[in-house]
PyMOL CGO cylinders between C-alpha atoms (Angstrom):
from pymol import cmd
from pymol.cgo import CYLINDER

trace = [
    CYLINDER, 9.71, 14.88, -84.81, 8.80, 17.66, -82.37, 0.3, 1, 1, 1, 1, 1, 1,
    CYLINDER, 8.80, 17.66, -82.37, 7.84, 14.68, -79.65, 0.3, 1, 1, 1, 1, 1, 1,
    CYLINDER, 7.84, 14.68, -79.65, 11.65, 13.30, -80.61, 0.3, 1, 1, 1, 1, 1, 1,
    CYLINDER, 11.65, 13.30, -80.61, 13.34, 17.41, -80.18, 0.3, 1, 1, 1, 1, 1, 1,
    CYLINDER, 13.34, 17.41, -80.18, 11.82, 17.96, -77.03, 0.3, 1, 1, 1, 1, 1, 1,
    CYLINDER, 11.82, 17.96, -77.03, 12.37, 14.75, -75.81, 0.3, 1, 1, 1, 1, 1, 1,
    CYLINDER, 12.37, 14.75, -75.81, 15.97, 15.15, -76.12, 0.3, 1, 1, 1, 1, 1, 1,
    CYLINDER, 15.97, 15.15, -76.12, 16.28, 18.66, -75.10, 0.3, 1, 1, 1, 1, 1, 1,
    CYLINDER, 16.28, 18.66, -75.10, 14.38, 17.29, -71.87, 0.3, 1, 1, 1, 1, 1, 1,
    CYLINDER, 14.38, 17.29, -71.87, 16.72, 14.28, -71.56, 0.3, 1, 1, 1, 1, 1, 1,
    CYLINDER, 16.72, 14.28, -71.56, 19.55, 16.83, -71.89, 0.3, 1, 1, 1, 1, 1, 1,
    CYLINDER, 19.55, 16.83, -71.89, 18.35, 18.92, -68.92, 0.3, 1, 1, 1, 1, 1, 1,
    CYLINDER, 18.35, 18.92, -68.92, 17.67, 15.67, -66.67, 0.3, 1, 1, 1, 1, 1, 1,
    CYLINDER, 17.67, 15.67, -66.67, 21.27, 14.32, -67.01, 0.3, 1, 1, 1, 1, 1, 1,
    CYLINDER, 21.27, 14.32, -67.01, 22.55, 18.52, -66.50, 0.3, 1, 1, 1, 1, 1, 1,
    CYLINDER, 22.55, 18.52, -66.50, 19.83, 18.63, -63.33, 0.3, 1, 1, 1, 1, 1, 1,
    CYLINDER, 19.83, 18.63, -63.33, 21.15, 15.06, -61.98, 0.3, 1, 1, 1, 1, 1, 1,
    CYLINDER, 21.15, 15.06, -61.98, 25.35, 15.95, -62.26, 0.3, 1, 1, 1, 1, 1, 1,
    CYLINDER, 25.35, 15.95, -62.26, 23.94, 19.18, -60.80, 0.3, 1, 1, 1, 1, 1, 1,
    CYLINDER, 23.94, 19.18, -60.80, 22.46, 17.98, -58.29, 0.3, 1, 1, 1, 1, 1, 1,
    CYLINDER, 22.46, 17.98, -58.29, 25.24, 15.42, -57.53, 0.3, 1, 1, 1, 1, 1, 1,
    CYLINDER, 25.24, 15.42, -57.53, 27.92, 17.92, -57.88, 0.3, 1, 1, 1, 1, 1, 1,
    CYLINDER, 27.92, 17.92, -57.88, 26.25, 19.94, -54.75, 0.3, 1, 1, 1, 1, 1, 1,
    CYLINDER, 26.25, 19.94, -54.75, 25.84, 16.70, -53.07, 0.3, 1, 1, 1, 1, 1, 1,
    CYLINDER, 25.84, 16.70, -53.07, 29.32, 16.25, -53.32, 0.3, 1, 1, 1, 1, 1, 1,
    CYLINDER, 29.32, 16.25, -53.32, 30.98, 19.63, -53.00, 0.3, 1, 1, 1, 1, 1, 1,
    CYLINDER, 30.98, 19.63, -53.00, 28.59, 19.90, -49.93, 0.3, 1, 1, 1, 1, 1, 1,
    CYLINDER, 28.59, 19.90, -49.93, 30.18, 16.16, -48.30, 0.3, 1, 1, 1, 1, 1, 1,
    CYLINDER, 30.18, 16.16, -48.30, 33.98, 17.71, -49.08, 0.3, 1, 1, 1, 1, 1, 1,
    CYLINDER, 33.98, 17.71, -49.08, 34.12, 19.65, -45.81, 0.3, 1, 1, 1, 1, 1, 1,
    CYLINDER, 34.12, 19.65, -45.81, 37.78, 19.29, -44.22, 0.3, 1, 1, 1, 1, 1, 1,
    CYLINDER, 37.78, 19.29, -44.22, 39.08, 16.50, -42.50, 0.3, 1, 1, 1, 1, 1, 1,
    CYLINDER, 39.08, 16.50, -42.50, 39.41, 18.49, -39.52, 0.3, 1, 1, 1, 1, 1, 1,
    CYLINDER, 39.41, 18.49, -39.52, 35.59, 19.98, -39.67, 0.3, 1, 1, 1, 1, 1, 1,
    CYLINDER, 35.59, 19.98, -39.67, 34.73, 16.59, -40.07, 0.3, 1, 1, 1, 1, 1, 1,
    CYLINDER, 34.73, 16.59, -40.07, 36.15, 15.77, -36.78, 0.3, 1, 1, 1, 1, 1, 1,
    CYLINDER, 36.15, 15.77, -36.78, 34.36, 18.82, -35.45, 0.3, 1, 1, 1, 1, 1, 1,
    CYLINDER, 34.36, 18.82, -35.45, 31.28, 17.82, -36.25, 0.3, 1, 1, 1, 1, 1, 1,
    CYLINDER, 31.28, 17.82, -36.25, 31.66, 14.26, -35.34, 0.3, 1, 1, 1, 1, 1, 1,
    CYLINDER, 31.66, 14.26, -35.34, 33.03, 13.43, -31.31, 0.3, 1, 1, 1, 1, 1, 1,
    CYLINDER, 33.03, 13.43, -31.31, 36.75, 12.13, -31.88, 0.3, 1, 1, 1, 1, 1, 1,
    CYLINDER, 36.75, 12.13, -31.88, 36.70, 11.90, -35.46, 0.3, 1, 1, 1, 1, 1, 1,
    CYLINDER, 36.70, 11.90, -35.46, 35.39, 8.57, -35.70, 0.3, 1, 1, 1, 1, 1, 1,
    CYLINDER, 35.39, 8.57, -35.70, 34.22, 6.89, -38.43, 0.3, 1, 1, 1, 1, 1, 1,
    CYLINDER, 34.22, 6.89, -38.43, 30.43, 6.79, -39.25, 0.3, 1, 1, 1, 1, 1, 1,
    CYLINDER, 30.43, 6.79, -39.25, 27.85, 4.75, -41.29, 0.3, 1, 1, 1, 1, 1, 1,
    CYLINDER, 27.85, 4.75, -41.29, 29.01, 1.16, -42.12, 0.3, 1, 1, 1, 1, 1, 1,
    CYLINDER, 29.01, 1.16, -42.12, 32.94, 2.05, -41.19, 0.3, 1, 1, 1, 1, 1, 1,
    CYLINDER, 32.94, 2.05, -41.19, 31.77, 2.62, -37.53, 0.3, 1, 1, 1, 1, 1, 1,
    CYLINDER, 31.77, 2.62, -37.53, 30.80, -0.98, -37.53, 0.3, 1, 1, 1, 1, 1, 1,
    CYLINDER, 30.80, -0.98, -37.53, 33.95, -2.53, -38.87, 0.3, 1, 1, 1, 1, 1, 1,
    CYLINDER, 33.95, -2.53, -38.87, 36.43, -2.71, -35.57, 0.3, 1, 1, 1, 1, 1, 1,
    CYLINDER, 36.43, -2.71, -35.57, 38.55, -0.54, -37.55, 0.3, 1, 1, 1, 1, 1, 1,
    CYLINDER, 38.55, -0.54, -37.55, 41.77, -0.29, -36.23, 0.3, 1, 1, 1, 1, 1, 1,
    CYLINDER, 41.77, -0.29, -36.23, 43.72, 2.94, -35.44, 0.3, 1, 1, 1, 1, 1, 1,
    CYLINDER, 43.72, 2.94, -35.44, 45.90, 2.35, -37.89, 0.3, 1, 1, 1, 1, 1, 1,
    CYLINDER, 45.90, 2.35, -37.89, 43.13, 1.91, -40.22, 0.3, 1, 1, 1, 1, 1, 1,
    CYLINDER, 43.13, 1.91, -40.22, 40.99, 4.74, -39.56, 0.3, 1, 1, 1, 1, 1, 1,
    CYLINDER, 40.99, 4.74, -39.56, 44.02, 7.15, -40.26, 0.3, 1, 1, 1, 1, 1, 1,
    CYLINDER, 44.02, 7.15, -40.26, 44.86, 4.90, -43.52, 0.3, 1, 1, 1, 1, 1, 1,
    CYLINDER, 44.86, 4.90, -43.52, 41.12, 5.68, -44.53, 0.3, 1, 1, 1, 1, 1, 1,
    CYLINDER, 41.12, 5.68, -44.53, 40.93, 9.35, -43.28, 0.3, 1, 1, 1, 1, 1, 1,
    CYLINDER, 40.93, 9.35, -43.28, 43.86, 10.30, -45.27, 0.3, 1, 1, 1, 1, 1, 1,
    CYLINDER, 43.86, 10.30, -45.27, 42.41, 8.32, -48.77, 0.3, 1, 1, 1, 1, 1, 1,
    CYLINDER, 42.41, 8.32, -48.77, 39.22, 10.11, -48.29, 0.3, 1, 1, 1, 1, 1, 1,
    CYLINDER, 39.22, 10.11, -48.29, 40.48, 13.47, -47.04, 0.3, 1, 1, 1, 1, 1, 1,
    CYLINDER, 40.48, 13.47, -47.04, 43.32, 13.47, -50.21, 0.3, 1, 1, 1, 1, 1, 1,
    CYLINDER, 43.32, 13.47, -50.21, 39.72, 12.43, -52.65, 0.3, 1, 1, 1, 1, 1, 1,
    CYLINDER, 39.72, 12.43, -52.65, 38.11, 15.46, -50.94, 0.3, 1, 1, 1, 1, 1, 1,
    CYLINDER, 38.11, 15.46, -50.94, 40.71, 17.83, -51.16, 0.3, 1, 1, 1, 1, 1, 1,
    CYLINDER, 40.71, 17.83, -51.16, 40.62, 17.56, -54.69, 0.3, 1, 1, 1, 1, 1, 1,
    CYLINDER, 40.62, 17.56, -54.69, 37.25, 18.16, -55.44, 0.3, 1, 1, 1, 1, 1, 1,
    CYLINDER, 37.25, 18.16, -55.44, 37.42, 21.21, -52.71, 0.3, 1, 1, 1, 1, 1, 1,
    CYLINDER, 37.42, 21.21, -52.71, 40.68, 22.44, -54.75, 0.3, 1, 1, 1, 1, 1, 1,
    CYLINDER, 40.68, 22.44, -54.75, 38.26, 22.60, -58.15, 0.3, 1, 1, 1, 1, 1, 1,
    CYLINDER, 38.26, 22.60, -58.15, 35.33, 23.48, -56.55, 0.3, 1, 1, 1, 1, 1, 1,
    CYLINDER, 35.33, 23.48, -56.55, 35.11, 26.75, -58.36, 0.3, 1, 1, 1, 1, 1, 1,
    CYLINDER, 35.11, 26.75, -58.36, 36.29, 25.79, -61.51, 0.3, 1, 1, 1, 1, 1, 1,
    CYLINDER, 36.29, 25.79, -61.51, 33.15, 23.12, -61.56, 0.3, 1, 1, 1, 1, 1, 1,
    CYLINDER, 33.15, 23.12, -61.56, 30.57, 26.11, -60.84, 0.3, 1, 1, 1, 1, 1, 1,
    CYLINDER, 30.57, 26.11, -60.84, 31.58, 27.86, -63.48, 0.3, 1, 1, 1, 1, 1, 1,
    CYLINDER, 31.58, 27.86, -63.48, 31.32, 24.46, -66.15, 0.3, 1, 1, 1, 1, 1, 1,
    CYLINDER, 31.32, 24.46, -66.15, 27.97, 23.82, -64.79, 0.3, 1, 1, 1, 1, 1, 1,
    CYLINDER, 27.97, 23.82, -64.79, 26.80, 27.72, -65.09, 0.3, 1, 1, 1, 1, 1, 1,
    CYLINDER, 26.80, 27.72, -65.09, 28.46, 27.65, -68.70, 0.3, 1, 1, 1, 1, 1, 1,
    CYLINDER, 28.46, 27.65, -68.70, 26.46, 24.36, -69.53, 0.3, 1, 1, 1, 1, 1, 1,
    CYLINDER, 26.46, 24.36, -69.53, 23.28, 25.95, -67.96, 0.3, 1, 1, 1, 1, 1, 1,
    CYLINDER, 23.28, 25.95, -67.96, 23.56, 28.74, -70.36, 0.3, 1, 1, 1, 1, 1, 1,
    CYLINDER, 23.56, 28.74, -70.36, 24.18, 26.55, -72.94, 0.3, 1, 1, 1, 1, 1, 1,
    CYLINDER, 24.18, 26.55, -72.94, 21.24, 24.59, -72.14, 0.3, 1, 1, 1, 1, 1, 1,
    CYLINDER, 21.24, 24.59, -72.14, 18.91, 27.09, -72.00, 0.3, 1, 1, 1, 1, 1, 1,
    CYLINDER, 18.91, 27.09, -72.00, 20.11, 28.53, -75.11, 0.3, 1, 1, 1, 1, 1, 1,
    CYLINDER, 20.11, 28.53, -75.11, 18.77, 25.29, -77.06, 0.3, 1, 1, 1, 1, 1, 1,
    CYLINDER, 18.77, 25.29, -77.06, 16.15, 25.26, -75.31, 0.3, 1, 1, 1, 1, 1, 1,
    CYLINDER, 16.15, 25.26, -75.31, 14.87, 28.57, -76.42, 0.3, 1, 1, 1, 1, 1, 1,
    CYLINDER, 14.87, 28.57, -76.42, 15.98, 28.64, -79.89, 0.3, 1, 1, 1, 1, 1, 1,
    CYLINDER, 15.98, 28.64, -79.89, 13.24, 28.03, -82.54, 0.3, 1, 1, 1, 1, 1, 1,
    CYLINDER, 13.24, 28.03, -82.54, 14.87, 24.76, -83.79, 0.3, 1, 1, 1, 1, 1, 1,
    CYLINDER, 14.87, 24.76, -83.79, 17.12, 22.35, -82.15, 0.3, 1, 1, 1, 1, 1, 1,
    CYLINDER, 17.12, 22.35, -82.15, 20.96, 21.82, -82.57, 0.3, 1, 1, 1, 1, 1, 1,
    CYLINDER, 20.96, 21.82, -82.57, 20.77, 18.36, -82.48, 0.3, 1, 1, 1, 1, 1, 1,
    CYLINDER, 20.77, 18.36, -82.48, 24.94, 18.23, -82.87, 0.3, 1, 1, 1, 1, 1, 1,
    CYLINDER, 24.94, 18.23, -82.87, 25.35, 20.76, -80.01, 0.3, 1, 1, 1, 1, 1, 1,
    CYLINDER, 25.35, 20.76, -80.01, 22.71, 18.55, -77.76, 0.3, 1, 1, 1, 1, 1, 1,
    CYLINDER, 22.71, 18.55, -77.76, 25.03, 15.37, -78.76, 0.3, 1, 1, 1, 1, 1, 1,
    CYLINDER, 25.03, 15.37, -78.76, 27.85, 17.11, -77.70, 0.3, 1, 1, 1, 1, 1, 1,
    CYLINDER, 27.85, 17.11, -77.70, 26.81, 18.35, -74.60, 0.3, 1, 1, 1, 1, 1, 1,
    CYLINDER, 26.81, 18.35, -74.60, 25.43, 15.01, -73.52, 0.3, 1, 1, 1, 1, 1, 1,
    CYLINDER, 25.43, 15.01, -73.52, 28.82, 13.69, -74.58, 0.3, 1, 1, 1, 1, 1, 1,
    CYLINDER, 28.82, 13.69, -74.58, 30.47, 15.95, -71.95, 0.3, 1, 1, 1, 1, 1, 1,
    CYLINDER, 30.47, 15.95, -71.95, 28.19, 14.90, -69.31, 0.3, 1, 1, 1, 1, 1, 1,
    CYLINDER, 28.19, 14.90, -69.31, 28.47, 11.17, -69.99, 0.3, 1, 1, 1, 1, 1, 1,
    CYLINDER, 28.47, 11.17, -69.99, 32.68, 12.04, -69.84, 0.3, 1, 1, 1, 1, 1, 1,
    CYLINDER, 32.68, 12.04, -69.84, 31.88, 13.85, -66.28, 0.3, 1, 1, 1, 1, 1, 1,
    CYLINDER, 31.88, 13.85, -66.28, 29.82, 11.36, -64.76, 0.3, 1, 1, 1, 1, 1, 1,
    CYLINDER, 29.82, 11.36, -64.76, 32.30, 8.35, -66.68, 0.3, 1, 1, 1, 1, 1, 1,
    CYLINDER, 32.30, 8.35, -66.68, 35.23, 10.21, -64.56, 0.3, 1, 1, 1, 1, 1, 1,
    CYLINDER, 35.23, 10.21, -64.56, 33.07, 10.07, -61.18, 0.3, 1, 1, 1, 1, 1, 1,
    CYLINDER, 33.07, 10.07, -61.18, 32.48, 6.58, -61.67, 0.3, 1, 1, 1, 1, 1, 1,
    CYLINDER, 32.48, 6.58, -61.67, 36.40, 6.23, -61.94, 0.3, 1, 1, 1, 1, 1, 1,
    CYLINDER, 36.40, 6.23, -61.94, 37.29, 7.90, -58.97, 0.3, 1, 1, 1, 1, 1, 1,
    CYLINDER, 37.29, 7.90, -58.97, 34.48, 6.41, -56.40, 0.3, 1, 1, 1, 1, 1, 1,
    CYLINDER, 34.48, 6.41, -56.40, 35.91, 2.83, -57.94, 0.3, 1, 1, 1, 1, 1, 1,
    CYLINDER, 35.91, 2.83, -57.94, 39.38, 3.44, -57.42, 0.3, 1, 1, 1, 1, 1, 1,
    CYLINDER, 39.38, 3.44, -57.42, 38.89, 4.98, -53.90, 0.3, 1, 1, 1, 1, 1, 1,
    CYLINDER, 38.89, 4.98, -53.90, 36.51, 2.43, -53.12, 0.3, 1, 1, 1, 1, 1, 1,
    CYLINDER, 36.51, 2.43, -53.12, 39.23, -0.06, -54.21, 0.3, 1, 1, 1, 1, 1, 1,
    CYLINDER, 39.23, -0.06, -54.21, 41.85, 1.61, -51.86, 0.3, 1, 1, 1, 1, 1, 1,
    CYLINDER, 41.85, 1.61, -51.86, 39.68, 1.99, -48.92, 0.3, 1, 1, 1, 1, 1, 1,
    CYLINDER, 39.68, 1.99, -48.92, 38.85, -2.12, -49.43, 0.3, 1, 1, 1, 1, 1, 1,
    CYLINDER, 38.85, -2.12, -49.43, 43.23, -2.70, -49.67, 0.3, 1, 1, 1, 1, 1, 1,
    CYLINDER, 43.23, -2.70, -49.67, 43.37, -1.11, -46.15, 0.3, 1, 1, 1, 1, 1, 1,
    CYLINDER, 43.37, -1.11, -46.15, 40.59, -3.81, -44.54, 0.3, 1, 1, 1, 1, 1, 1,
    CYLINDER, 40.59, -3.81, -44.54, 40.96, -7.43, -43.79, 0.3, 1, 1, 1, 1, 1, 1,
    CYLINDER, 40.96, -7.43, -43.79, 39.22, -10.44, -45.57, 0.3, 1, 1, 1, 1, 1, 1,
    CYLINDER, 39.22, -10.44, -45.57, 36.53, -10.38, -42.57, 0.3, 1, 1, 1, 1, 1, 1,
    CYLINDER, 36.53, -10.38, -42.57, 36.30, -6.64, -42.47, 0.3, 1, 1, 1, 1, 1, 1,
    CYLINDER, 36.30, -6.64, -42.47, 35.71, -6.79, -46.49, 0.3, 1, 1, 1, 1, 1, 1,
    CYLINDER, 35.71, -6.79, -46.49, 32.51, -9.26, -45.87, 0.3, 1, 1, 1, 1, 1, 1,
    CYLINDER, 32.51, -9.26, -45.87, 31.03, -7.59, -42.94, 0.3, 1, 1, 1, 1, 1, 1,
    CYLINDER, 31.03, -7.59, -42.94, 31.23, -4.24, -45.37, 0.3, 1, 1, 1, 1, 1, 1,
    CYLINDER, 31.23, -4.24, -45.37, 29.31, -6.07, -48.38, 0.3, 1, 1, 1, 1, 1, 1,
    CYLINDER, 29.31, -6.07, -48.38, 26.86, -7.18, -45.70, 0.3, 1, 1, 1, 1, 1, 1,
    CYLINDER, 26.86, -7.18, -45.70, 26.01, -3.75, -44.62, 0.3, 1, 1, 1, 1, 1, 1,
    CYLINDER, 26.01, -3.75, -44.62, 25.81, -3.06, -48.29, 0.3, 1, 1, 1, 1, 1, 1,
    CYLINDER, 25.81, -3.06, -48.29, 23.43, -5.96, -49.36, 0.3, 1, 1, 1, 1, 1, 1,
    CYLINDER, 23.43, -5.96, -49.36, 21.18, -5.32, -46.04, 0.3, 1, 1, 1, 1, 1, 1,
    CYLINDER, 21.18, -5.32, -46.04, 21.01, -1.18, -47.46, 0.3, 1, 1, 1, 1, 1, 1,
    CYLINDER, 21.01, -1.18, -47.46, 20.55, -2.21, -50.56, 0.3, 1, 1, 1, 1, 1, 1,
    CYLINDER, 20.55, -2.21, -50.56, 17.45, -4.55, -49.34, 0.3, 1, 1, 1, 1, 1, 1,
    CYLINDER, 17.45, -4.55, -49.34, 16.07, -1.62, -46.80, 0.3, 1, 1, 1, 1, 1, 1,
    CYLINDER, 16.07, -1.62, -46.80, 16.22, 0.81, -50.00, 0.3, 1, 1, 1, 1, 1, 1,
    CYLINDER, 16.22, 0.81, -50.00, 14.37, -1.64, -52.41, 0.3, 1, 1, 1, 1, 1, 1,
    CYLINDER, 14.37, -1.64, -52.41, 11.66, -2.15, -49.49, 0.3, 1, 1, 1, 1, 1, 1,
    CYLINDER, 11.66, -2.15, -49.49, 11.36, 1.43, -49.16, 0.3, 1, 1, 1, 1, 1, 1,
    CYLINDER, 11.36, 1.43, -49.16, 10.92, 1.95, -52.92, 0.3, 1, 1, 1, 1, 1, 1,
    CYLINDER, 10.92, 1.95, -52.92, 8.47, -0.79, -52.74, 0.3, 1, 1, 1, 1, 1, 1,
    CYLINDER, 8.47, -0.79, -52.74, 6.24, 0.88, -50.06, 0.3, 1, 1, 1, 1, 1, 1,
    CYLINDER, 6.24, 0.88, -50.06, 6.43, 4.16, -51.50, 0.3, 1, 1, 1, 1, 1, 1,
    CYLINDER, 6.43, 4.16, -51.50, 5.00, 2.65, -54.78, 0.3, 1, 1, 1, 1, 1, 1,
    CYLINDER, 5.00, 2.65, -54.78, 2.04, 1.33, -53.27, 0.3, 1, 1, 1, 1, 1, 1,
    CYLINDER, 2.04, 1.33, -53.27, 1.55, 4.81, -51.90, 0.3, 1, 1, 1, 1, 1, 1,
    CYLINDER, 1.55, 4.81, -51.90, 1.71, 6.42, -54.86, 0.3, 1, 1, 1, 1, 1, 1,
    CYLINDER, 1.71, 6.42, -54.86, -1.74, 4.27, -56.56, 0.3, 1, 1, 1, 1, 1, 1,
    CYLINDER, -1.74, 4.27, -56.56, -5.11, 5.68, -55.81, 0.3, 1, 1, 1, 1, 1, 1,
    CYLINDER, -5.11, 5.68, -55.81, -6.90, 4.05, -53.16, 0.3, 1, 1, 1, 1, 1, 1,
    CYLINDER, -6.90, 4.05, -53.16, -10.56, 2.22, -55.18, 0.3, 1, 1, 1, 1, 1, 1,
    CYLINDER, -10.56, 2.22, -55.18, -13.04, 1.08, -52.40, 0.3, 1, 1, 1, 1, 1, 1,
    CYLINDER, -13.04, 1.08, -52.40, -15.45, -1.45, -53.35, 0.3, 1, 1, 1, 1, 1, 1,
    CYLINDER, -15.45, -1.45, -53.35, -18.55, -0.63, -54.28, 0.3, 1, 1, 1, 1, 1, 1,
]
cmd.load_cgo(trace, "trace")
């Protein structure tokens, strides 16, 4: 039973460390539109959009869908700090008491799965727009550059596995 309590309270604290860590992630990508531009010559797109032939026409369609997706989380970037360092507290609160609220554990895990269930929403809907504003071609190039990241990141989880085993040299 103790194995099953701590198990939980550590599973609780992964999933708060993970939206954590993806909530800085993101509030830390939701820099302006025009600091983007700033920091990148012309504004132009980067990663696999800089490969697309975007047109002009495109590339504003596609700045404004990501800048109005970024402005939102900017606009409640405060109000997220302050749920995260109330669910931190509340975290470490059942983490310290001598027995475990299993129903207060439930619940918070049950706000985290909404959270991250509401993320997923949004990156599928503005990944939806984003794919309305390309052609067919520009739509199959894109999952092409996906597949072949997808493929590099796999390889490079592969190699770093093989790292991680200790090295036995015959005898």
């Amino acid at each position: 039973m103790k194995k099953l309590l701590l198990g939980s309270v550590l599973a609780a604290s992964s999933v708060f460390t993970v939206t954590a860590c993806s909530s800085v992630n993101a509030a830390s990508d939701t820099a302006p539109m025009n600091q983007m531009q700033k920091n990148h010559k012309d504004g132009a797109m980067r990663g696999p959009m800089s490969k697309l032939n975007l047109t002009a026409t495109q590339q504003a369609q596609i700045k404004a869908i990501m800048q109005e997706k970024h402005g939102d989380r900017v606009a409640d970037r405060e109000k997220h700090q302050a749920e995260r360092a109330q669910m931190e507290q509340q975290i470490q609160a059942l983490t310290n008491a001598s027995t475990l609220n299993n129903a207060a554990v439930n619940r918070l895990a049950d706000q985290q799965a909404a959270k991250a269930k509401q993320r997923f929403i949004e990156r599928v809907q503005t990944q939806h727009a984003i794919s309305q504003v390309l052609t067919a071609e520009q739509r199959a190039k894109m999952e092409q550059l996906k597949s072949e990241r997808q493929e590099e990141g796999r390889k490079h989880s592969k190699d770093r596995k093989g790292h991680d085993k200790p090295h036995h040299q015959g005898m």
